[in-house]
C-alpha positions, 0 to 999 in steps of 0.5 A: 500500500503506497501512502496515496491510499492511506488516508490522513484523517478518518471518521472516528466510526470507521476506524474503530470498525477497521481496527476490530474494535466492533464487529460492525460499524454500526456498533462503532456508531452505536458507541459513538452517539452513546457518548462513550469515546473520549478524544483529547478531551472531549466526547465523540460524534460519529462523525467526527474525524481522528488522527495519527497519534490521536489518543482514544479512550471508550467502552469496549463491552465491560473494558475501558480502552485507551488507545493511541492510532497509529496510522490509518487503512483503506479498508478493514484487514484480518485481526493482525492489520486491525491490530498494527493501527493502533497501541494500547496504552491502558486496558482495565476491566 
């Protein structure tokens, strides 16, 4: 993948969907309007956009996740490629 396909910025939905985080993007969505993704300071819409280095913090079932991106994909990979997208900076049940 050449870095003209890899984008800058992505909708905060989609790159919780491409990371693995939920099975569909509707449930990122779903997370997202509940008010339960925090990005430098403040609470996420689904339609807002992250970036590299940007540092999530959200609900992911009973955990709490706290994840730094770490770069962006065209489209959603196998588990390994969904987990090169990001650190884990912090997982707590």
């Amino acid at each position: 993948m050449n870095d003209e396909e890899t984008p800058e910025r992505m909708r905060a939905d989609k790159f919780l969907w491409i990371a693995r985080f939920f099975r569909s993007r509707a449930q990122a969505q779903s997370v997202l309007e509940a008010g339960r993704v925090r990005c430098r300071g403040r609470i996420l819409d689904k339609g807002d956009a992250v970036k590299q280095g940007d540092v999530l913090t959200f609900t992911q079932g009973d955990k709490l996740r706290t994840v730094e991106i770490l770069g962006f994909a065209p489209k959603r990979g196998n588990a390994a490629h969904g987990q090169a997208l990001y650190r884990d900076l912090y997982e707590a049940v």
